[in-house]
N, CA and C atoms of all chains as a GROMACS GRO file, in nm:
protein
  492
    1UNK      N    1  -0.313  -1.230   1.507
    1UNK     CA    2  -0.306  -1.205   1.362
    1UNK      C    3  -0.280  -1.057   1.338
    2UNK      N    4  -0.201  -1.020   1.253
    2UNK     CA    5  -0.146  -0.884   1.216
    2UNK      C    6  -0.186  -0.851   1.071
    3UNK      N    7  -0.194  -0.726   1.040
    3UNK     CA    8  -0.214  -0.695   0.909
    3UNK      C    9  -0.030  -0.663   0.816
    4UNK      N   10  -0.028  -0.666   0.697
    4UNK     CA   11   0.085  -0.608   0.715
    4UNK      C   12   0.087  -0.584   0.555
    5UNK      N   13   0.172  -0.481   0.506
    5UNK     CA   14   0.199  -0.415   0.388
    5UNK      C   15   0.329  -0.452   0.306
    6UNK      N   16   0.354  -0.527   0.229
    6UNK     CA   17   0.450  -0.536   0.169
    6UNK      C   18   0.481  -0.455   0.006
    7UNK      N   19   0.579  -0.436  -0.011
    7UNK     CA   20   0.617  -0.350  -0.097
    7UNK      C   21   0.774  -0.430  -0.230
    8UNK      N   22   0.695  -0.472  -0.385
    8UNK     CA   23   0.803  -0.538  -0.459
    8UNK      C   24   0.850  -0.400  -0.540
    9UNK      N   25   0.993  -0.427  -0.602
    9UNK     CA   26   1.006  -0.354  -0.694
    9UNK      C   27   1.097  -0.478  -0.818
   10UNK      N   28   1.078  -0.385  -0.928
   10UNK     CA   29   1.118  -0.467  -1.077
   10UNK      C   30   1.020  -0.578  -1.137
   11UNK      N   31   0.881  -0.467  -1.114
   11UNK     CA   32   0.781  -0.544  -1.204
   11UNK      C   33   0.747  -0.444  -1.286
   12UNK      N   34   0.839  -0.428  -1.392
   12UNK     CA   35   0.829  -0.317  -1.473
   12UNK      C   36   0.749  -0.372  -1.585
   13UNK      N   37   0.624  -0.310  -1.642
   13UNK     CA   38   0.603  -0.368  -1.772
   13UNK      C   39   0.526  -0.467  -1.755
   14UNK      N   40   0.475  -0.561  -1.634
   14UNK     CA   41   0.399  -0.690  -1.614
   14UNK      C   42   0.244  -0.635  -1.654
   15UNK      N   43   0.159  -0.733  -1.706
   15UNK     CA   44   0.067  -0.712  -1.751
   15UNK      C   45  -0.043  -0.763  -1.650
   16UNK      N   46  -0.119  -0.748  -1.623
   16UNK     CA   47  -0.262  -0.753  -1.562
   16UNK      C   48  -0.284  -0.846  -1.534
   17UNK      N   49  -0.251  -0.984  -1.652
   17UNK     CA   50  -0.270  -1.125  -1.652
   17UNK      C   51  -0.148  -1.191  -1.560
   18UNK      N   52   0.001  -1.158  -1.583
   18UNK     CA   53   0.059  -1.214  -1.521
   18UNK      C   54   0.113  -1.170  -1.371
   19UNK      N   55   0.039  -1.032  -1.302
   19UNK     CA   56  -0.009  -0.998  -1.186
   19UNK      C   57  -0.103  -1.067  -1.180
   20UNK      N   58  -0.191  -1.107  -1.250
   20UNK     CA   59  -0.284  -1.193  -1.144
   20UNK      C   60  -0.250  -1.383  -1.086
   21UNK      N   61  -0.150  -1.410  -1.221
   21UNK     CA   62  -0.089  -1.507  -1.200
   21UNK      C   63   0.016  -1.522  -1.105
   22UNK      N   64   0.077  -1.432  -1.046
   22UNK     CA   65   0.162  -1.432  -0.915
   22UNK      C   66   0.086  -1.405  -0.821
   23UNK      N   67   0.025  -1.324  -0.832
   23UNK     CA   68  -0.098  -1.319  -0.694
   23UNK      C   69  -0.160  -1.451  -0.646
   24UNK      N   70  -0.208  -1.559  -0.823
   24UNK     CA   71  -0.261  -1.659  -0.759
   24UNK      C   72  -0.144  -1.798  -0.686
   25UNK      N   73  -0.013  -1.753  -0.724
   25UNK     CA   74   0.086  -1.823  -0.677
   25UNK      C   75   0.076  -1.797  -0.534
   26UNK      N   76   0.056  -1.681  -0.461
   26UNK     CA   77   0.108  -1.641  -0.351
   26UNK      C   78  -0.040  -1.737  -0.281
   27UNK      N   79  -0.175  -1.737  -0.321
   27UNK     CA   80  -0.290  -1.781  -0.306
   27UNK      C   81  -0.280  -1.934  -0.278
   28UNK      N   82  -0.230  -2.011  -0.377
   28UNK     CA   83  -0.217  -2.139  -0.366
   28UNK      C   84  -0.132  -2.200  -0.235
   29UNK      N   85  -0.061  -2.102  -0.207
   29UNK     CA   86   0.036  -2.185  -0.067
   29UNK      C   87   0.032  -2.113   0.058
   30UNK      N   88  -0.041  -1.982   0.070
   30UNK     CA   89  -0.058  -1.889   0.152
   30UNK      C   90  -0.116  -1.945   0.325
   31UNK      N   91  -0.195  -2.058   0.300
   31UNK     CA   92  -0.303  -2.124   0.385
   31UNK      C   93  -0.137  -2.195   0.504
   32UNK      N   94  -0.074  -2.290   0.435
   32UNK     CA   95  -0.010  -2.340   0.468
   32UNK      C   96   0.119  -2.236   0.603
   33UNK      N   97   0.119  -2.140   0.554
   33UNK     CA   98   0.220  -2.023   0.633
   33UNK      C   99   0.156  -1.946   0.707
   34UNK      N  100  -0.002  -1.951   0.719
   34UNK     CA  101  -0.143  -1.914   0.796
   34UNK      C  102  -0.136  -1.756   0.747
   35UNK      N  103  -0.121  -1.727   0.596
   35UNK     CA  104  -0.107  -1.563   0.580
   35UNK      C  105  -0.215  -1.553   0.435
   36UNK      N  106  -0.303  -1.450   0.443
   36UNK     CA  107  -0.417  -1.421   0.360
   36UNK      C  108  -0.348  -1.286   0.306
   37UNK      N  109  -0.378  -1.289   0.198
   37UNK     CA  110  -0.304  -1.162   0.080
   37UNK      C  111  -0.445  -1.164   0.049
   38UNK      N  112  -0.466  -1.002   0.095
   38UNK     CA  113  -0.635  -0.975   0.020
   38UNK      C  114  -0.633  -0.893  -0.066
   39UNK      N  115  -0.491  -0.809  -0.115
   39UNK     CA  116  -0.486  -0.735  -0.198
   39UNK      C  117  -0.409  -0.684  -0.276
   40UNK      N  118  -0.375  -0.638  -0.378
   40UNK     CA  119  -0.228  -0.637  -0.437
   40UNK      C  120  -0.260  -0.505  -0.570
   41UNK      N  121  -0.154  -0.429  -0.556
   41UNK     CA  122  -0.187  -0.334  -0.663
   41UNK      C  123  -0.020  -0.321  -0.724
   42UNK      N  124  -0.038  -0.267  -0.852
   42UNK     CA  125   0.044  -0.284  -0.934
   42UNK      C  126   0.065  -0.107  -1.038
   43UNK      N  127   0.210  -0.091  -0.996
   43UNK     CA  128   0.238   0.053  -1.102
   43UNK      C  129   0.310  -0.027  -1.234
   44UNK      N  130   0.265  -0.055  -1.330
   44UNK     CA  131   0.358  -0.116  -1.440
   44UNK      C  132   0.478  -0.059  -1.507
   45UNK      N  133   0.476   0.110  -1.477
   45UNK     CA  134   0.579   0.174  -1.499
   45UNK      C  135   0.688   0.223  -1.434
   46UNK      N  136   0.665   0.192  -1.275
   46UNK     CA  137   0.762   0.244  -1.223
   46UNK      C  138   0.810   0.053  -1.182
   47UNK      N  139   0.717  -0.033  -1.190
   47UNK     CA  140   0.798  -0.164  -1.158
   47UNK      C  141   0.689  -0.175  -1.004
   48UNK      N  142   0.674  -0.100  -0.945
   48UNK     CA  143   0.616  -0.108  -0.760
   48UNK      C  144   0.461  -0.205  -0.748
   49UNK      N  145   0.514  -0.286  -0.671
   49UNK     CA  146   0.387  -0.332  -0.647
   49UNK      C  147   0.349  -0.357  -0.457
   50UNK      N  148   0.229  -0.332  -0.421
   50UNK     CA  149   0.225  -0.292  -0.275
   50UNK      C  150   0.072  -0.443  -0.238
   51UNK      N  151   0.152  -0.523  -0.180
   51UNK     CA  152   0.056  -0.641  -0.137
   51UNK      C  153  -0.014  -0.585   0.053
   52UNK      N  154  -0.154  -0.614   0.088
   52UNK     CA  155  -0.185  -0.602   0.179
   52UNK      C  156  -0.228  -0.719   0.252
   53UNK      N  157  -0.178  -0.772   0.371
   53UNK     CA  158  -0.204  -0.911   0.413
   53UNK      C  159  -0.215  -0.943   0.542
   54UNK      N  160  -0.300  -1.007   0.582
   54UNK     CA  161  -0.286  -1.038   0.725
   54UNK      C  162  -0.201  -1.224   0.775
   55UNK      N  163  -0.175  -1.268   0.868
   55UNK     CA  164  -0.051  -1.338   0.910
   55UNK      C  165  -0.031  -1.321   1.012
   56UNK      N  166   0.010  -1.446   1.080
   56UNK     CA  167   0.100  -1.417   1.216
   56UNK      C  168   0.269  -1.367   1.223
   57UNK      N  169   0.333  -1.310   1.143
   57UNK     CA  170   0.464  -1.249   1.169
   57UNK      C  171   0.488  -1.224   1.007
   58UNK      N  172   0.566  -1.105   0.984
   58UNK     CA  173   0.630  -1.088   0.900
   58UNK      C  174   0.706  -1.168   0.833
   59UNK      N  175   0.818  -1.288   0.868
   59UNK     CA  176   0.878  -1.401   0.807
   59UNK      C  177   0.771  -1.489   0.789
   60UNK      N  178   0.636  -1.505   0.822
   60UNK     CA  179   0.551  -1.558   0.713
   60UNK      C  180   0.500  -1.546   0.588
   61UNK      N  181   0.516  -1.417   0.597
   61UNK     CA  182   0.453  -1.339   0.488
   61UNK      C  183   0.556  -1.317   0.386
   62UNK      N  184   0.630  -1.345   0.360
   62UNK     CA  185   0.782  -1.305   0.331
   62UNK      C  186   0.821  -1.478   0.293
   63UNK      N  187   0.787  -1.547   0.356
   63UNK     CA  188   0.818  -1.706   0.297
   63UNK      C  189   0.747  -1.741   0.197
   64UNK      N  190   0.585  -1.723   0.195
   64UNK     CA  191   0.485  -1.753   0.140
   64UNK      C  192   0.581  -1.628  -0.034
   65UNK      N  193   0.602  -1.531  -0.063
   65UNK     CA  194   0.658  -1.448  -0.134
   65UNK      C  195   0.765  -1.525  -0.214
   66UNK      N  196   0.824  -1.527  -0.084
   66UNK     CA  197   0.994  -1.605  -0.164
   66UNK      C  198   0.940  -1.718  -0.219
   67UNK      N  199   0.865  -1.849  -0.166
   67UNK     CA  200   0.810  -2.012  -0.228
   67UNK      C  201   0.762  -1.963  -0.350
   68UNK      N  202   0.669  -1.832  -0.342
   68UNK     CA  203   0.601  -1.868  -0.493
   68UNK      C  204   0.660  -1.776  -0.601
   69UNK      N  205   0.769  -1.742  -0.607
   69UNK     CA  206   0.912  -1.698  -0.697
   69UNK      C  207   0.915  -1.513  -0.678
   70UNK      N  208   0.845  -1.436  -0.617
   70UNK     CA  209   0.883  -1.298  -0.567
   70UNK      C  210   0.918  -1.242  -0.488
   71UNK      N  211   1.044  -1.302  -0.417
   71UNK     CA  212   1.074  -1.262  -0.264
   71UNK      C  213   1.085  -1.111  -0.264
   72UNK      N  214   1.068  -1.046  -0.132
   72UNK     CA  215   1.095  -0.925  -0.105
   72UNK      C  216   1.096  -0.896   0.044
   73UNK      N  217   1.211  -0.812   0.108
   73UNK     CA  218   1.199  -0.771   0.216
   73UNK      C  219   1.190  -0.673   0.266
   74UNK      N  220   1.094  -0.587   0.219
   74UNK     CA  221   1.055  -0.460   0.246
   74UNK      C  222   0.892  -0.499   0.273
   75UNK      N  223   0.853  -0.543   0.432
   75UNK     CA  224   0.720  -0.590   0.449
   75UNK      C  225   0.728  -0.503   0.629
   76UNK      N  226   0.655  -0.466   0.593
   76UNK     CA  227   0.630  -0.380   0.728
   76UNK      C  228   0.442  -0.406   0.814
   77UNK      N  229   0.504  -0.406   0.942
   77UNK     CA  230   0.336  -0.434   0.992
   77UNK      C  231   0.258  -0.336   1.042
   78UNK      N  232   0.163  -0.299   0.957
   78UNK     CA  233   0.047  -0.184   1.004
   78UNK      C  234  -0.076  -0.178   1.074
   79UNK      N  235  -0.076  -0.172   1.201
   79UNK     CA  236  -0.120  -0.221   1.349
   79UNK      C  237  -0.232  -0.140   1.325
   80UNK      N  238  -0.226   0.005   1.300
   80UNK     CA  239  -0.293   0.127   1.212
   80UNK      C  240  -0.305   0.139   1.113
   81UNK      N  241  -0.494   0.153   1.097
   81UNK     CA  242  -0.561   0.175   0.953
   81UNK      C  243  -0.676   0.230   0.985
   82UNK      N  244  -0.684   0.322   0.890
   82UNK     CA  245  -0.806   0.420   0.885
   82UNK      C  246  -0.880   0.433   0.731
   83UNK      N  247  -1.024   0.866  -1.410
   83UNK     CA  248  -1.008   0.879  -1.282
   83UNK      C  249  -0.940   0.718  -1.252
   84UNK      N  250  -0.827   0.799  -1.171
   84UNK     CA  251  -0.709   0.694  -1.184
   84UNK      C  252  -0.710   0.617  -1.018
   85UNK      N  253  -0.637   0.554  -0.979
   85UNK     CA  254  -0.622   0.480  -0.845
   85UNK      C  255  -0.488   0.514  -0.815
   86UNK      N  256  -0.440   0.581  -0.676
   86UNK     CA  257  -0.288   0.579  -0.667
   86UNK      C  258  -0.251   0.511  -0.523
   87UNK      N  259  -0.139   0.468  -0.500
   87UNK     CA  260  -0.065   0.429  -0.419
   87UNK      C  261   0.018   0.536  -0.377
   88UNK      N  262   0.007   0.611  -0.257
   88UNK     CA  263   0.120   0.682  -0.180
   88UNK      C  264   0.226   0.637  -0.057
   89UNK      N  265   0.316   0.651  -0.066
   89UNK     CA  266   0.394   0.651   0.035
   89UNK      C  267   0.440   0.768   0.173
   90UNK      N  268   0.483   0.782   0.289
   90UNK     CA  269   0.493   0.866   0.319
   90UNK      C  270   0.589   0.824   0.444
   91UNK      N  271   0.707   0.869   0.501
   91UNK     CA  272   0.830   0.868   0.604
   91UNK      C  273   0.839   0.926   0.704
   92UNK      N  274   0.840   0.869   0.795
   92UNK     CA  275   0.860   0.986   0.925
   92UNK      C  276   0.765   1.018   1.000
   93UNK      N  277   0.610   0.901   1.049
   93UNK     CA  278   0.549   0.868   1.089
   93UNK      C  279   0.567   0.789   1.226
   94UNK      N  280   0.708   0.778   1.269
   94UNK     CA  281   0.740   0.694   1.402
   94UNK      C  282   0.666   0.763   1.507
   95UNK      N  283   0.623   0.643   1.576
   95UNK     CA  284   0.545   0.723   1.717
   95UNK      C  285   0.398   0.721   1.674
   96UNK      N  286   0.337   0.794   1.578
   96UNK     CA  287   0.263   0.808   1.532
   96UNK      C  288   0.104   0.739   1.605
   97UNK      N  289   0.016   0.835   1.660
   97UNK     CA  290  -0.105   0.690   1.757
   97UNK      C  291  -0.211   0.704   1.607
   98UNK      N  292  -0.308   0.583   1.684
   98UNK     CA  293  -0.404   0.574   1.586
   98UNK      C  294  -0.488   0.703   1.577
   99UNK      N  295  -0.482   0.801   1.739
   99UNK     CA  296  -0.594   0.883   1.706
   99UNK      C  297  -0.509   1.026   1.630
  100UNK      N  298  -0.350   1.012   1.621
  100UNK     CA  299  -0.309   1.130   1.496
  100UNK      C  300  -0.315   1.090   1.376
  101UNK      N  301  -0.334   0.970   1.370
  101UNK     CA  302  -0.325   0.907   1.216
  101UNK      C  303  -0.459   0.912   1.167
  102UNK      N  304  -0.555   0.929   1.235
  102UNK     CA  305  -0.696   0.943   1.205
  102UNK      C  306  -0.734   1.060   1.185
  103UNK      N  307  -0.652   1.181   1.272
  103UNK     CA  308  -0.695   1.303   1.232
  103UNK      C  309  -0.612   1.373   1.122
  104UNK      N  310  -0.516   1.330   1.082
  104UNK     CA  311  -0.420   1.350   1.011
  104UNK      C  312  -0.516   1.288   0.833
  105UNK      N  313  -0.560   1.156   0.870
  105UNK     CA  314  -0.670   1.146   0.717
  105UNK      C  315  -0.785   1.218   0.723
  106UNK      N  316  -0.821   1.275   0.837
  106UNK     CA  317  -0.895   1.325   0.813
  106UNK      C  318  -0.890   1.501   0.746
  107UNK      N  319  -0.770   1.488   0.797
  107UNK     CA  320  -0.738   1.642   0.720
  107UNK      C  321  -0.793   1.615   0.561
  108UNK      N  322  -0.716   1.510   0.550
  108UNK     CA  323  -0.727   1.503   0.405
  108UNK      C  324  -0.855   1.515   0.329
  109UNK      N  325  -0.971   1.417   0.392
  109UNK     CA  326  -1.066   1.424   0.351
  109UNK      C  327  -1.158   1.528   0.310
  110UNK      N  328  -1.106   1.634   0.471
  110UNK     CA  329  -1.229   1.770   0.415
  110UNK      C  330  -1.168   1.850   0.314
  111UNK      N  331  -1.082   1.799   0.240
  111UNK     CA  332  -1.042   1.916   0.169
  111UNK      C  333  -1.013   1.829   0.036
  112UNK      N  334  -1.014   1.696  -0.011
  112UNK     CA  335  -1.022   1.588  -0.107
  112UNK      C  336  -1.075   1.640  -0.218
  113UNK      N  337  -1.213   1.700  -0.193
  113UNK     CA  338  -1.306   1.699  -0.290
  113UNK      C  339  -1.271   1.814  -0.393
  114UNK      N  340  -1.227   1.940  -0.334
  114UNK     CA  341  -1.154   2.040  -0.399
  114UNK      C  342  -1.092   2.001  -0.518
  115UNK      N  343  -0.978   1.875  -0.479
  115UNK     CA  344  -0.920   1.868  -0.586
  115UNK      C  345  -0.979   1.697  -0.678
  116UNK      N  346  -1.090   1.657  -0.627
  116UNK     CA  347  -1.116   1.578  -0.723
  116UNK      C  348  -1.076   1.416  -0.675
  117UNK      N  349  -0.984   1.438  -0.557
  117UNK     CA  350  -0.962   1.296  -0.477
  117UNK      C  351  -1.048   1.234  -0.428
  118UNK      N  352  -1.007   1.143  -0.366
  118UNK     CA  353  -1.067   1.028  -0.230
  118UNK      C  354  -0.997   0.928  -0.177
  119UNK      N  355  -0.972   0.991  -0.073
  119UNK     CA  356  -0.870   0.857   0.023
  119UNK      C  357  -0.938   0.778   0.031
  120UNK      N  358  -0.909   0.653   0.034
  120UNK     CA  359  -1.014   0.510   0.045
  120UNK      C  360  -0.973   0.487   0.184
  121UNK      N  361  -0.793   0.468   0.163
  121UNK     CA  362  -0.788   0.363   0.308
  121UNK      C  363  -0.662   0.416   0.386
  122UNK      N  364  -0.600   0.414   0.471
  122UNK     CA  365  -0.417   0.410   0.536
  122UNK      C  366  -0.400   0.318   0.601
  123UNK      N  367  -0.274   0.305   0.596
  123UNK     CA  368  -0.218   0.235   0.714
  123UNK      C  369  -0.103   0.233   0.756
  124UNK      N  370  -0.049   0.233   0.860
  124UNK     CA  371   0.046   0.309   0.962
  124UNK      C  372   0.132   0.184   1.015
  125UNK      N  373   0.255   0.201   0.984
  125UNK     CA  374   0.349   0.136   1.040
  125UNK      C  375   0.427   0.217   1.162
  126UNK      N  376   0.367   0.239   1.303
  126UNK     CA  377   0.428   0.342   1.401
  126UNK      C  378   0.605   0.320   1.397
  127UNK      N  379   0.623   0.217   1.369
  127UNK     CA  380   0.795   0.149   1.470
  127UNK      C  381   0.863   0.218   1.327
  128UNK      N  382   0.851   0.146   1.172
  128UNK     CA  383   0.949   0.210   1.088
  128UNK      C  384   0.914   0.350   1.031
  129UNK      N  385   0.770   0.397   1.069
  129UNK     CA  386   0.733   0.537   1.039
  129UNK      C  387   0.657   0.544   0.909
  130UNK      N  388   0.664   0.390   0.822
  130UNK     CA  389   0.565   0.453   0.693
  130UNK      C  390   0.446   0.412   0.714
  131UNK      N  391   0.404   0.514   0.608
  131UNK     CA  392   0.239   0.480   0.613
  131UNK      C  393   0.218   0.475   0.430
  132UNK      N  394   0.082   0.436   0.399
  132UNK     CA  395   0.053   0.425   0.267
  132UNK      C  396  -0.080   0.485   0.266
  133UNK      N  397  -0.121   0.514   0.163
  133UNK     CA  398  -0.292   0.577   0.127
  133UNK      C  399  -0.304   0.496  -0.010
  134UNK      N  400  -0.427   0.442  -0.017
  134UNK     CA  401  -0.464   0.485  -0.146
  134UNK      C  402  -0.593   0.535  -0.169
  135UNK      N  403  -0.593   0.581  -0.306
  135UNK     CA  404  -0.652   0.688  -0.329
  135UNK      C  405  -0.740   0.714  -0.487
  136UNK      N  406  -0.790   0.742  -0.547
  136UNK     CA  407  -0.866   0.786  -0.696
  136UNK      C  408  -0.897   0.935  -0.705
  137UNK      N  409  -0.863   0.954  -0.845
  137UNK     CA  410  -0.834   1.104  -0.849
  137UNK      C  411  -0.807   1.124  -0.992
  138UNK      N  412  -0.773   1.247  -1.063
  138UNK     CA  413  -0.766   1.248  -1.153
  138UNK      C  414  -0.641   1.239  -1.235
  139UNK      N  415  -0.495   1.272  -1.125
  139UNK     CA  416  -0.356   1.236  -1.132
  139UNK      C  417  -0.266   1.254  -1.030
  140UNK      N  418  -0.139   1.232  -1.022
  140UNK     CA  419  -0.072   1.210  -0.904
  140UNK      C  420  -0.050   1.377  -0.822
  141UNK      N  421  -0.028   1.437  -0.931
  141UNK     CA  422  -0.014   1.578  -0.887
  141UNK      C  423  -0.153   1.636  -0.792
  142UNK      N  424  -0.257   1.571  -0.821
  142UNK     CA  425  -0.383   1.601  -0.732
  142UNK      C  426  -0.356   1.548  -0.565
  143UNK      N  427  -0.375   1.428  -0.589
  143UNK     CA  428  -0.352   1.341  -0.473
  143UNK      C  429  -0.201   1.412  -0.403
  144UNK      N  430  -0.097   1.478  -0.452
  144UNK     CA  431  -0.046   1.514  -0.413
  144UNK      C  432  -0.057   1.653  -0.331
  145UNK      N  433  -0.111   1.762  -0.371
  145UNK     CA  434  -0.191   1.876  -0.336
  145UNK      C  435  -0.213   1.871  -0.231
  146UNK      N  436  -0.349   1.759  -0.206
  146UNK     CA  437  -0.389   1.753  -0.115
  146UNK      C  438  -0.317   1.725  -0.003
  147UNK      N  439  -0.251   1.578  -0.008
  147UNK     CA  440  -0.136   1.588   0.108
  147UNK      C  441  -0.077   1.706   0.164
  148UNK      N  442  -0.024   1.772   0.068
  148UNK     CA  443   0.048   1.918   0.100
  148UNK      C  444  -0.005   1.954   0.147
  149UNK      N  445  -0.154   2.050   0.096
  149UNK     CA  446  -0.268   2.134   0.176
  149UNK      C  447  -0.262   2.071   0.298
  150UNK      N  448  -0.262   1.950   0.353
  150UNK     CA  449  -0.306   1.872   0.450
  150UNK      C  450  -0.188   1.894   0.576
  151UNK      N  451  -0.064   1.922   0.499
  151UNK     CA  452   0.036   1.943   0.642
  151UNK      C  453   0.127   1.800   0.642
  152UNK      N  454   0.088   1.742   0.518
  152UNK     CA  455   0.184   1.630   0.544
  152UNK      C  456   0.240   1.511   0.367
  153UNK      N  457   0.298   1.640   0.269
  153UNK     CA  458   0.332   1.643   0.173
  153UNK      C  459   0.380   1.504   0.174
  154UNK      N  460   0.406   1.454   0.004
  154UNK     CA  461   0.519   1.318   0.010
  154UNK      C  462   0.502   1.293  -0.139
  155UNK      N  463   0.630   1.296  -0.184
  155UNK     CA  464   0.647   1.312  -0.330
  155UNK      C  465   0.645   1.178  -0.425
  156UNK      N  466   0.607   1.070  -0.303
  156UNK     CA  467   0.604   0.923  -0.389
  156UNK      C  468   0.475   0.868  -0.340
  157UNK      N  469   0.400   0.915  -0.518
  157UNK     CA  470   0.277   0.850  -0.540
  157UNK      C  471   0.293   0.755  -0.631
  158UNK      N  472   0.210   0.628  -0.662
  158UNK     CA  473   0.261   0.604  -0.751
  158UNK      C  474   0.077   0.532  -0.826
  159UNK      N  475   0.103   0.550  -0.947
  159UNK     CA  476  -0.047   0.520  -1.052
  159UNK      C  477  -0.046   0.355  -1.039
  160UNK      N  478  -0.164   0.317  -1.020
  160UNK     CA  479  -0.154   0.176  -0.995
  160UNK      C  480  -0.260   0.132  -1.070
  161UNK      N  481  -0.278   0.119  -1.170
  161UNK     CA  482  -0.371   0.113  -1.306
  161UNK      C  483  -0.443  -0.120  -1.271
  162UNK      N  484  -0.358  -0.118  -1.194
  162UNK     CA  485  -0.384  -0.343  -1.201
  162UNK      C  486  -0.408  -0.331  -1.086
  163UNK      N  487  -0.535  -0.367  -1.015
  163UNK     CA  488  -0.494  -0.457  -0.913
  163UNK      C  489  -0.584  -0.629  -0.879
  164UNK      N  490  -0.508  -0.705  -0.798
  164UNK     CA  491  -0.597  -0.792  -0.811
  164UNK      C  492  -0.662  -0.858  -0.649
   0.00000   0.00000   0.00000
């Protein structure tokens, strides 16, 4: 199991409620692709949002994204954390 | 007192025990300006790493990096998370 950092852009303007409603999208099918999203933060003005997750490979984590309508491929794995 | 998301490039190679002393720079000198690194994490192979952080604005959290020896001009305010 790996940890890994993914990074969306063009969530400009999303509100609190409907970040938490894609978060719980990514939640509902996450089990199935064996990848846990424990965290997700959100800049509403620049659009950036930075998910933290553990998973067995990056194209899991990245499927589970794309199924529940926010694909992105800027997901990198961070082996290192302090 | 805000929450930020940083980015930072050019971390390839990078071991856990420079990446540890490298936050730790940060730390002894945080308080000066009102920060607190919470967490990092290190992608060695594509070189980024992320922090986040609480503080009073980006220009703080930025400081410190600098003071620290390892500047990076993309912070970003992350006011949601879930």
């Amino acid at each position: 199991m790996a940890t890994f950092m993914d990074v969306h852009e063009g969530f400009v303007g999303v509100t609190a409620e409907d970040f938490k409603a894609a978060h719980e999208a990514d939640l509902r099918i996450e089990a199935e692709e064996g990848v846990h999203f424990e965290k997700a933060w959100l800049d509403p003005v620049s659009g950036k949002a930075f998910c933290i997750s553990t998973g067995p490979d990056k194209e899991a984590v990245m499927r589970v994204h794309e199924r529940a309508g926010h694909p992105t491929a800027e997901v990198y794995e961070v082996p290192i954390e302090v």
